[in-house]
C-alpha positions as CSV (number, residue, x, y, z in Angstrom):
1,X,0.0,0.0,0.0
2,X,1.4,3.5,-1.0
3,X,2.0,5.7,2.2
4,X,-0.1,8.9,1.8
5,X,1.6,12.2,0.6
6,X,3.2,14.4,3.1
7,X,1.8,17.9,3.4
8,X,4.7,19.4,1.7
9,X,4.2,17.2,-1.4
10,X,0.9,18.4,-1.6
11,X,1.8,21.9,-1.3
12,X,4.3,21.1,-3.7
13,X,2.1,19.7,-6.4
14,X,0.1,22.7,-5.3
15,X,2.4,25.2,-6.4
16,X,3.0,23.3,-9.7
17,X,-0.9,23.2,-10.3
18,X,-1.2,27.1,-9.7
19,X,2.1,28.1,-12.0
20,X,1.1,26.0,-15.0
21,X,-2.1,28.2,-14.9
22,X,-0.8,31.6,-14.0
23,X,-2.7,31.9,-11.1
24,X,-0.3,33.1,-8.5
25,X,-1.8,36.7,-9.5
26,X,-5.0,35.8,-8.2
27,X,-3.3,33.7,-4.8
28,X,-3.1,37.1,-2.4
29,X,-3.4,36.1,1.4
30,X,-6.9,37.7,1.3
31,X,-8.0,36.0,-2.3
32,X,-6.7,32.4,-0.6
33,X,-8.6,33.5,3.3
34,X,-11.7,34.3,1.6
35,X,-11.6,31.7,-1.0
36,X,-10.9,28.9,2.0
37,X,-14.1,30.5,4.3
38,X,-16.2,30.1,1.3
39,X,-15.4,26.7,0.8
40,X,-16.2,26.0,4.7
41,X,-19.2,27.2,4.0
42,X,-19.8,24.7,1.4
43,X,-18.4,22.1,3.4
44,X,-21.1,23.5,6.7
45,X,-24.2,22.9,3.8
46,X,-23.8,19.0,4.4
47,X,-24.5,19.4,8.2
48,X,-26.9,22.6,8.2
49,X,-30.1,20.8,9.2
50,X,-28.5,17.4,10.3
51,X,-29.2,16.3,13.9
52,X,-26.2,15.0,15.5
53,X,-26.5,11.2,15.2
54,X,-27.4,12.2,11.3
55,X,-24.0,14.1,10.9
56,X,-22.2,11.2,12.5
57,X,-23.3,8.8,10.5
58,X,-23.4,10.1,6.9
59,X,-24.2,8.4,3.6
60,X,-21.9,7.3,1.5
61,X,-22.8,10.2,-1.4
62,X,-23.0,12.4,1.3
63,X,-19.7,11.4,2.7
64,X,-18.0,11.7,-0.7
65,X,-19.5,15.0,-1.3
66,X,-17.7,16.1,2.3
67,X,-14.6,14.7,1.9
68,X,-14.1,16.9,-1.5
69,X,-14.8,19.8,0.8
70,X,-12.7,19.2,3.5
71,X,-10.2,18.9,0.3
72,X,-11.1,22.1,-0.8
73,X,-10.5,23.8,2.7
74,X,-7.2,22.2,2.9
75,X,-5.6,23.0,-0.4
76,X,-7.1,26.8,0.0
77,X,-5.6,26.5,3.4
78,X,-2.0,25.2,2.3
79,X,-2.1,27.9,-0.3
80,X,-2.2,30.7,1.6
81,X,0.2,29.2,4.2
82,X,3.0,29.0,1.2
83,X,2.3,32.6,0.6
84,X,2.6,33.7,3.8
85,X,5.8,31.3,4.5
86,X,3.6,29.9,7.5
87,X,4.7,26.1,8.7
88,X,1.7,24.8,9.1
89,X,2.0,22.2,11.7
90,X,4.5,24.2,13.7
91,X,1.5,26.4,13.8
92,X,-1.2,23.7,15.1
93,X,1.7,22.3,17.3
94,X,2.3,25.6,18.9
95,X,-1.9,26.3,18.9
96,X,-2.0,22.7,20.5
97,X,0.3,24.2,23.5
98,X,-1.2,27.6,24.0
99,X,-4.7,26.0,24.2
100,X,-3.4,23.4,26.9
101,X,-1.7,26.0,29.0
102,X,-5.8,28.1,28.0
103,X,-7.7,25.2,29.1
104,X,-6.3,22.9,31.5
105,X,-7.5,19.5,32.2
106,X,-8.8,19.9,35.9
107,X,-10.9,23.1,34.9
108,X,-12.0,22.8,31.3
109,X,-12.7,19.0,31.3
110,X,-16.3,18.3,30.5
111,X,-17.1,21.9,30.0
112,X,-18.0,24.5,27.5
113,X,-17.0,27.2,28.5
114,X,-14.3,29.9,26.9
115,X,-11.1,29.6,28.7
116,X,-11.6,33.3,30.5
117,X,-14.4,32.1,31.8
118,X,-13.2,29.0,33.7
């Protein structure tokens, strides 16, 4: 089985994708941020009136239909990380720590509730 591709191969087939078209004049960081909320918006239309169990369980259309979406959202994502030189997953790692030292176990487990708030 072929391992999956790392982030940086997609970003690099990415890149290749957007040259061959010339559209690295259209790729500005608020082109790519706006493009990617969109897209989350197209990805929120397959939950809008779902109850929970319904959005847990999806069928398989649906699923498909989702998983292009999340695609979307990802590659719009990557994009405007290459333009703005941003590592993504030092960013998510460092997120990941700031959010721990926010919300710490004994007073945000179970709960809700914004992190000023605890």
């Amino acid at each position: 089985m072929e391992s999956p591709p790392t982030l940086e191969q997609i970003r690099d087939r990415l890149r290749a994708f957007v040259a061959e078209r010339d559209w690295d004049q259209f790729h500005n960081p608020k082109n790519l941020a706006m493009a990617m909320v969109v897209e989350a918006g197209e990805l929120m239309e397959h939950f809008q009136w779902l109850s929970p169990e319904q959005a847990q369980s999806l069928d398989p259309r649906t699923r498909a239909e989702v998983e292009l979406e999340v695609a979307d959202v990802l590659l719009f994502l990557l994009r405007l990380c290459d333009r703005l030189d941003i590592d993504p997953l030092q960013a998510a790692q460092r997120k990941l720590e700031l959010n721990a030292r926010k919300y710490p176990v004994d007073k945000a487990r179970g709960h809700s509730t914004k992190y000023d708030r605890l």
